[in-house]
N, C-alpha and C positions, 0 to 999 in steps of 0.2 A: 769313386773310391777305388784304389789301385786293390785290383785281383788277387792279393797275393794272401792263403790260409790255413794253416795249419790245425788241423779236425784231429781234434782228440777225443777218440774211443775208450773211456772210462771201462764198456762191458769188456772192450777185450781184455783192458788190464786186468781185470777182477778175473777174466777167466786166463789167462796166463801166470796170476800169481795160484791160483787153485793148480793147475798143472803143474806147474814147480814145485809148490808145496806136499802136494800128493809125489810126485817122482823123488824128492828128496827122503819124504816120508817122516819127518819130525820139524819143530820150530823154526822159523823161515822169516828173513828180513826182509824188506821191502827196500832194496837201494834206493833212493831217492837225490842223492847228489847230485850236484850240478845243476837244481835244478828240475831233479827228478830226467837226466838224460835231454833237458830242453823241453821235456812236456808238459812243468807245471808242478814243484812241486806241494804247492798247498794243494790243489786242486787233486791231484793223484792220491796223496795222504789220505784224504778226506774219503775218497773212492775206494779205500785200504782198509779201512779205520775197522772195519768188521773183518775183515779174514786176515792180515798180517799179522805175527808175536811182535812187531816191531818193525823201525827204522836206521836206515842208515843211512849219515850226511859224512861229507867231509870235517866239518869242523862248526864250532858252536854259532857264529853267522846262521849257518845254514838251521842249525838246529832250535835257534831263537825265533825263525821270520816262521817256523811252527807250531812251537809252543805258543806264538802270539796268534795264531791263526784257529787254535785251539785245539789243536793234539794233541793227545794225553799219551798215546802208547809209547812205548820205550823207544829211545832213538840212540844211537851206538856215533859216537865220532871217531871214524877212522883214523882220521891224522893224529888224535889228542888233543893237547894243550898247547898252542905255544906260548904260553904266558902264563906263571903259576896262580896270577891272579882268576886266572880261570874256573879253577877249583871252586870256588866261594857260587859262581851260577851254576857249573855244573851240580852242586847241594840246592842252591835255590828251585830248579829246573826241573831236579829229579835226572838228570843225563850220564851217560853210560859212557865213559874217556876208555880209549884203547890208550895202553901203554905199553911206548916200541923202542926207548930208548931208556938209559941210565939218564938221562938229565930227568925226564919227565918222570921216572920213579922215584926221584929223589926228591923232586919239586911236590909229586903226592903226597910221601911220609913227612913233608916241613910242614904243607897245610895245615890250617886249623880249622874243621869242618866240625859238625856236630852227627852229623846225619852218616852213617861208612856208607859207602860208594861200592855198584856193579864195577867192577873194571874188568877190561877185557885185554889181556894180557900176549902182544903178539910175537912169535918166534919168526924168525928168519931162516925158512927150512929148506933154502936154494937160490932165492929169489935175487938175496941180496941189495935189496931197497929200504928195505926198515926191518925191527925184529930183533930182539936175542938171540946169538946163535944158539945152537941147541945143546954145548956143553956148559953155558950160561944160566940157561931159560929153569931150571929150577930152583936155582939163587933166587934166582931174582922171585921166581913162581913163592916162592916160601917169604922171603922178607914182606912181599903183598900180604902172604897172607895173615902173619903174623902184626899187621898194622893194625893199630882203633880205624884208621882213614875206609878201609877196606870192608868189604863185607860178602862178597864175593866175587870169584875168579873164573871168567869165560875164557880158554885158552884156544888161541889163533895163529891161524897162518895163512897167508896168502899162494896162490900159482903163479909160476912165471910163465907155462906152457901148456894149461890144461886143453886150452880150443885146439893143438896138434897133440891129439891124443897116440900115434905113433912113435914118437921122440921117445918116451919113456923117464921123461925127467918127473912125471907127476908122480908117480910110482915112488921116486925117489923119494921125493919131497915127504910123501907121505908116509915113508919109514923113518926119516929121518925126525921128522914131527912125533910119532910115536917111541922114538928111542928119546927124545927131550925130554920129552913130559914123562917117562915113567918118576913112578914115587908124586905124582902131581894128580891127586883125584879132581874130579869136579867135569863140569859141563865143556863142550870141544866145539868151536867149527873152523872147519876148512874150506867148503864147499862154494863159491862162487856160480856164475849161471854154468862155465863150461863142466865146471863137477859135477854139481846139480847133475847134469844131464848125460855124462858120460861115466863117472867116473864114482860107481857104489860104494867103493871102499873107503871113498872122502865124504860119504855120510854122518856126519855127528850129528850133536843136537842140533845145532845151530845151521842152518844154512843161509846163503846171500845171493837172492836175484836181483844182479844187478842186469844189463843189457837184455836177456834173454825177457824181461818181467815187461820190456817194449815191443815183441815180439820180432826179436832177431836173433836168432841162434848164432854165438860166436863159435860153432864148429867151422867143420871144411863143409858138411853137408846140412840144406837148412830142413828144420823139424814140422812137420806137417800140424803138428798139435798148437805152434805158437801164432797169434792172429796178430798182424802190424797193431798198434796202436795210431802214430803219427801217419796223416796224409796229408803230405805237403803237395798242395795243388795253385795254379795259377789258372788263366785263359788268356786266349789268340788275343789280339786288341791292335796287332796290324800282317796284309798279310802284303806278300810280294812274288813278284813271277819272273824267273828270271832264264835266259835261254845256258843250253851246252855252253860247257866251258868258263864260264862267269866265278870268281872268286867274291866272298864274303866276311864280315867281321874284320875287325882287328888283325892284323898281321895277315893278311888274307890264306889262311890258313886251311879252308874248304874250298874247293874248285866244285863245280856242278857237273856232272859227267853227263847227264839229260836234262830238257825242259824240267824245271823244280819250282814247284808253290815250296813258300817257306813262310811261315809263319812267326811271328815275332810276339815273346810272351813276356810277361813282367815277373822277372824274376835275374837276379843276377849274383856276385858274391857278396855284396854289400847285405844279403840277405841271408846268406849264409850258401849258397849255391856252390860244389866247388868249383874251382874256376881251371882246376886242372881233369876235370870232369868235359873240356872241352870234346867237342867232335866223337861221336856215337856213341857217348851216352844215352840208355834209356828213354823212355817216358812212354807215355797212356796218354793219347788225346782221343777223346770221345770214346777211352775205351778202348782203343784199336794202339797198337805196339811201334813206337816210330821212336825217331831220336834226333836231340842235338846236335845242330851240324852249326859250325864255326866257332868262335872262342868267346866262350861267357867271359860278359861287360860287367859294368859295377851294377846296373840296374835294369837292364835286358839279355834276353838269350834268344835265339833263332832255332826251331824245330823245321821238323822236315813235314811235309802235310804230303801224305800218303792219297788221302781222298777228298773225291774231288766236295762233300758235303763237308769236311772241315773247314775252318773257315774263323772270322772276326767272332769270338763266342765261345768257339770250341772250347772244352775243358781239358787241363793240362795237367795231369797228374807226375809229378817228378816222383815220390818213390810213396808207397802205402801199398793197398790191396795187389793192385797190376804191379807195382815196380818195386822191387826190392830196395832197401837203400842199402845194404849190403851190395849189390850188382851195382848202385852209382858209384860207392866207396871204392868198388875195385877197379871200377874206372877211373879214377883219383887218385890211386895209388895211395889211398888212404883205407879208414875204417870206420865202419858206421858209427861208431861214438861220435869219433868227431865231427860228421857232418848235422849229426843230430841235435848235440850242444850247440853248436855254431847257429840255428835257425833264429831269425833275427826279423826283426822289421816286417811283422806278417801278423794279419789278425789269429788270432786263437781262437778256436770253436770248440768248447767242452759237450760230447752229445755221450750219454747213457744208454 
């Protein structure tokens, strides 16, 4: 059976959502989109179901394949509706629609529901991707509230810039959020993981761990408090020796400057590996710190074998406990979201 596994640490998520929750210090989502970030997300819910106020998906797909899995707590969709026939499960469901535009408020107050609806009502406080503007946002904050559909108003906003907390634009965001909603009482979140952890003054009721709840701090520096969740690991399964000077992979793209054992592991981007993560990038084999040398294939990668007991077997850790996937991402010119979504074609290990 091909090497290739993705071990999912259920305790750390439990103890990274308590961390979050405790640093936010009031009611706390559980992100779970995408997938729960590519680690599962019935499997993480379920792992949740005792410490989260709740969930959040992108959209009711995602919110259905857990209500059917048997999750009860509250789960918020970010995107909304795109269909007003929506409305009719999110009643059946019991589910929490954000509303971020005038079609999809509109499309609310036409429904005919029986049951009035959490809605979670989002401003556009800089970001400029979805939202009310904030000379808008208590129009609209009052015609919700004034609806049978309705029953109550959690008011939101999103960061464009919280993980560069220098810039100064959260600050912003976060004035501007409070100059919108005055004359709008009721319950607030702002907080995403970079707030969460940076930024006290983006404390409401509501907070949202999303990236950070997998134990990767989207600041510039990482948080000694957060435990990986995912270890994405493979093993050696051929190795090769090859003298000075010798080019390898694809587009021969690594030259060998000494005698090099190299090691060839099962793992490529067909798997989700980046593939611009080529040539020294990280990894953990047997534990000991070495890296990718030539250019990840669709279905293998070549590491560098440091010692001389590494060998056909070795364990190959690409990012968890030893390796960041945050430090692959920046080697990718990417970000740990997306390499973490993208994991594919790997068996899954759920250990508690």
């Amino acid at each position: 059976m091909r090497p290739l596994e993705a071990h999912i640490n259920l305790a750390n998520l439990r103890h990274n959502f308590q961390y979050l929750k405790s640093k936010h210090g009031n009611k706390t989502l559980a992100v779970i989109k995408a997938n729960a970030y590519g680690h599962g997300s019935v499997q993480c819910a379920h792992a949740l179901a005792d410490l989260a106020d709740g969930f959040a998906v992108a959209c009711i797909e995602e919110a259905l394949t857990l209500r059917e899995a048997g999750v009860t707590l509250p789960i918020v969709l970010l995107e909304g509706v795109f269909e007003n026939d929506e409305y009719a499960l999110i009643e059946q469901h019991d589910l929490w629609p954000v509303v971020q535009n005038e079609a999809q408020l509109q499309g609310l107050l036409a429904c005919n529901i029986q049951k009035p609806l959490t809605v979670w009502l989002k401003m556009d406080s800089g970001m400029h991707r979805a939202g009310f503007f904030p000379q808008d946002y208590a129009d609209a904050f009052h015609r919700l509230q004034a609806a049978p559909q309705v029953a109550k108003i959690v008011k939101m906003t999103h960061f464009a810039r919280a993980d560069e907390p220098s810039v100064g634009m959260t600050e912003m965001q976060i004035a501007a959020f409070d100059a919108g909603c005055e004359g709008c009482e009721g319950e607030a979140s702002m907080s995403n993981s970079a707030g969460i952890l940076d930024f006290p003054a983006a404390h409401r009721d509501w907070g949202r761990a999303g990236l950070a709840l997998y134990g990767l701090s989207p600041m510039p520096e990482a948080d000694a408090n957060l435990k990986p969740v995912m270890t994405f690991k493979t093993k050696v399964f051929g190795v090769r020796e090859l003298a000075a000077g010798e080019v390898i992979g694809y587009g021969s793209i690594f030259k060998t400057e000494k005698p090099t054992r190299i090691g060839l592991i099962a793992v490529g981007y067909a798997d989700g590996y980046p593939r611009l993560a080529s040539n020294d990038s990280p990894v953990s084999i047997d534990g000991k710190p070495s890296r990718i040398i030539g250019r990840v294939s669709m279905d293998m990668t070549m590491v560098e074998l440091n010692d001389a007991a590494q060998g056909i077997g070795s364990d190959v850790e690409l990012w968890g406990e030893n390796v960041s996937a945050n430090a692959v991402a920046a080697v990718a010119g990417t970000i740990s979201y997306e390499i973490l979504c993208n994991v594919k074609r790997a068996r899954f290990v759920y250990q508690d």
